[in-house]
C-alpha positions, 0 to 999 in steps of 0.5 A, spaced: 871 249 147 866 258 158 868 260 165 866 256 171 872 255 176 875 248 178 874 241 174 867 238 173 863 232 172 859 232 166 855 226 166 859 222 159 854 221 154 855 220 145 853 225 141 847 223 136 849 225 130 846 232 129 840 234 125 843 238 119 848 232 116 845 226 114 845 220 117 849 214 113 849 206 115 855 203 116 862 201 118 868 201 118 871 194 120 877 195 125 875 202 126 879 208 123 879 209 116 885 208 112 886 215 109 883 216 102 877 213 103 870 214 103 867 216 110 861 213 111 857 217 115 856 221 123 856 213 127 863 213 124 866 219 127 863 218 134 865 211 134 873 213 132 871 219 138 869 214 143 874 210 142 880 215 141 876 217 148 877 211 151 884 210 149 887 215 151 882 215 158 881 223 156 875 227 154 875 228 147 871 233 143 870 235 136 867 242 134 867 246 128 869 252 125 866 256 129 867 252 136 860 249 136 860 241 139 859 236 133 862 229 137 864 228 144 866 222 148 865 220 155 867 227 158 868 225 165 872 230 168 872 237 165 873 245 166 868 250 164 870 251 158 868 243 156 862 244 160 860 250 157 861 248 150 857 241 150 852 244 154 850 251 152 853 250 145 857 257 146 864 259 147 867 264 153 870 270 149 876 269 153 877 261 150 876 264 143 882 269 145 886 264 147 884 260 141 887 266 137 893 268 141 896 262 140 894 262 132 891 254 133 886 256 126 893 257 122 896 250 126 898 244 121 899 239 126 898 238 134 899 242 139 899 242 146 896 248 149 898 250 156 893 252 162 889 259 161 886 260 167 883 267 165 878 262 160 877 256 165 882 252 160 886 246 163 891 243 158 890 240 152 891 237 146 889 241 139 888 239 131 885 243 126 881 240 121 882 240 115 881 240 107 885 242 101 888 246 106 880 250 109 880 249 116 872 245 118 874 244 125 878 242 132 878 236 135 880 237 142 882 232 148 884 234 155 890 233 158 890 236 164 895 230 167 899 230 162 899 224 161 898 224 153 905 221 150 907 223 143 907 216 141 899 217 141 899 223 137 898 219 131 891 215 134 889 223 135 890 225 128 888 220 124 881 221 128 882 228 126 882 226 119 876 222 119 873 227 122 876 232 116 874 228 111 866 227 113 865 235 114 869 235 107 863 229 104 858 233 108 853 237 102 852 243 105 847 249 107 846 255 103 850 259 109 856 254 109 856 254 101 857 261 101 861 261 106 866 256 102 866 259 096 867 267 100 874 263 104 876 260 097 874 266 094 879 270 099 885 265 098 884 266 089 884 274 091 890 273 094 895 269 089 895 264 085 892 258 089 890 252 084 888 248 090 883 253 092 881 253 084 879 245 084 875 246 090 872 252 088 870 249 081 867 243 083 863 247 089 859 251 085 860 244 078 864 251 074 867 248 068 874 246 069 876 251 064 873 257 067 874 265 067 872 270 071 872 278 072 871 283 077 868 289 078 868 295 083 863 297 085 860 290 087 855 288 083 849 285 085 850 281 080 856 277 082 860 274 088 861 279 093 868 280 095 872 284 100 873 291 098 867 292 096 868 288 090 864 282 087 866 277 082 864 274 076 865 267 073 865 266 066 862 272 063 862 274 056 866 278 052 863 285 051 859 284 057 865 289 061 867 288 067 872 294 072 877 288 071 877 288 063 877 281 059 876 275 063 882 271 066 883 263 068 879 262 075 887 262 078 888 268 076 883 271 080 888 276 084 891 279 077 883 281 076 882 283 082 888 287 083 886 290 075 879 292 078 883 295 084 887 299 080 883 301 074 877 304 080 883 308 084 885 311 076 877 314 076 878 317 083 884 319 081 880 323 075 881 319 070 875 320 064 874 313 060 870 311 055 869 305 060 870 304 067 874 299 066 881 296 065 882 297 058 880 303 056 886 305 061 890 308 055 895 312 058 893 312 065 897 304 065 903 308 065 901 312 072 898 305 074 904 301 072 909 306 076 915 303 080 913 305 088 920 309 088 919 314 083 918 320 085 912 325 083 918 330 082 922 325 078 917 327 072 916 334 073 917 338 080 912 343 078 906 338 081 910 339 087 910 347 087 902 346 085 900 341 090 904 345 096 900 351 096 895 352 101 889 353 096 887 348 090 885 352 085 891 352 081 892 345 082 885 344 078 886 349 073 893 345 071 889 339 071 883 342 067 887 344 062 892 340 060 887 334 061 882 338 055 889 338 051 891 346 052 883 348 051 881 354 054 874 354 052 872 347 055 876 348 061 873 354 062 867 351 062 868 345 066 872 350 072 864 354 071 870 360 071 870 366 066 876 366 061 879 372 063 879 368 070 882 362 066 888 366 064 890 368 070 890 363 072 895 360 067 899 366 067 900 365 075 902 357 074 907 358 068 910 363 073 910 358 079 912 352 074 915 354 069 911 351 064 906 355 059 899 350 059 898 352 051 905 352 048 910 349 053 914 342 051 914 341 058 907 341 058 906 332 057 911 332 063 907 336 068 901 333 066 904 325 067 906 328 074 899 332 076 897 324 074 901 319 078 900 325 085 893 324 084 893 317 084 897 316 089 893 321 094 887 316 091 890 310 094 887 313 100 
């Protein structure tokens, strides 16, 4: 986009086409490209930078993502951010907080941004780039004078597109690749998005039939997802996975809901044979429970239980009914002597009305101890 105040002169110079994107010769005749074609290379998005520049007789700038300069015309005169951001390729935190109070990566179109003098920025004109809806860049034109019509504001965008469509064609690094995949990995994780699924498909050459798991913890193996997740495309059946069996690539936010919910289970103290979806058994009927039932809608004694100032009950309640009603190994999961055991249950019979051995009440109590400590897991 650096806080030097008043407006400068920056001495006006065209950008050579950076070191990182490829070089391409040609041209398009007339200039602007129509929109769906092929963009030939950088000379084609400086010559649309130029000109736009010289149409609106107004500094034009184009960075990327993370505000670095990738074309510029003849600046003229300038504020510091401008100055900032094309001579030290670096941007002021306050620009960048600017750039964030007014939500400009969430824009669909052009805006017109006010003067922030606490970052050194004088109006200006604002169009995020983009492809299948990610977000490549700014394309940025002062305007301090006001003198930008509305009636230009095609002419701006078109160039944004060139522009868009270019770093879209661009192949990217190593770094940028896996920053594509981890923003297109983000949009699946949170609803179906079958746009962000094509574009994910041909970035890493998948088959368009392609499934996916999730497991957490991550997994060194697989694609690191946020809340310590990873994912992972196409893996066989019986391999495991936290999420269960594979699912289509738009379906990656019910996976990692299922990975989510079958690790909250285990916190919760849920023993399976596996540590995955489906071997939850019983444990989807805590998982699938509505947010308004109440624990005590199941049995009250949990409550009784959870409200005491020492945990021991509580523990002992779950040991027991989680063993079936076996003493013997309750007993020695709890590292406490039986007769200890007994008291133990003559004093949670009398707080919960439910005899652990014998009682009918005994499922309820224990559907209810389960979905307390899968919620107390959330956390």
């Amino acid at each position: 986009m650096g806080r030097q105040p008043g407006r400068r002169e920056l001495p006006g110079a065209r950008r050579a086409p950076p070191p990182s994107l490829p070089r391409f010769a040609g041209s398009w005749p007339g200039g602007t490209p129509a929109r769906g074609k092929v963009v030939t290379g950088v000379r084609d998005v400086q010559a649309a930078v130029d000109d736009l520049g010289a149409s609106l007789a107004q500094p034009v700038l184009i960075e990327d993502a993370r505000h670095r300069p990738l074309w510029w015309s003849a600046q003229g005169q300038v504020d510091g951010t401008r100055m900032r951001t094309i001579l030290q390729h670096d941007v002021d935190p306050a620009a960048k907080a600017v750039v964030a109070r007014l939500g400009l990566a969430r824009a669909r179109g052009p805006v017109r941004t006010p003067a922030a003098p606490e970052a050194d920025m004088l109006p200006r004109w604002c169009v995020p780039l983009r492809s299948s809806g990610e977000l490549l860049g700014y394309l940025w034109v002062l305007d301090g004078d006001g003198t930008v019509a509305e009636a230009q504001l095609p002419q701006i965008v078109a160039c944004a597109e060139l522009a868009a469509m270019f770093l879209a064609q661009t192949p990217m690094t190593s770094a940028g690749r896996s920053r594509r995949r981890a923003a297109l990995l983000a949009r699946l994780a949170a609803g179906p998005d079958d746009s962000a699924a094509r574009e994910l498909i041909a970035l890493e050459e998948l088959d368009p039939a392609a499934t996916v798991a999730v497991n957490a913890p991550r997994a060194a193996t697989g694609w690191p997802l946020r809340g310590d997740m990873s994912v992972h495309p196409n893996l066989e059946l019986g391999a495991g996975a936290t999420s269960g069996p594979p699912l289509p690539l738009a379906q990656l936010h019910l996976a990692v809901r299922r990975a989510a919910l079958t690790r909250q289970a285990i916190r919760a103290g849920a023993v399976l044979a596996r540590p995955a979806w489906d071997a939850l058994g019983s444990w989807h009927l805590i998982v699938a429970a509505p947010p308004d039932l109440a624990v005590a809608d199941i049995h009250p004694g949990a409550d009784v239980l959870a409200r005491r100032a020492r945990p021991d009950l509580l523990i002992t309640a779950r040991a027991v009914l989680d063993h079936g009603g076996d003493i013997a190994r309750a007993a020695a999961q709890l590292h406490i002597h039986r007769t200890t055991l007994y008291y133990r249950l003559d004093r949670i019979e009398a707080l919960t009305g439910v005899n652990l051995k014998t009682s009918a009440q005994r499922d309820a109590l224990l559907m209810a101890l389960r979905l307390a400590a899968f919620r107390r897991a959330a956390s």
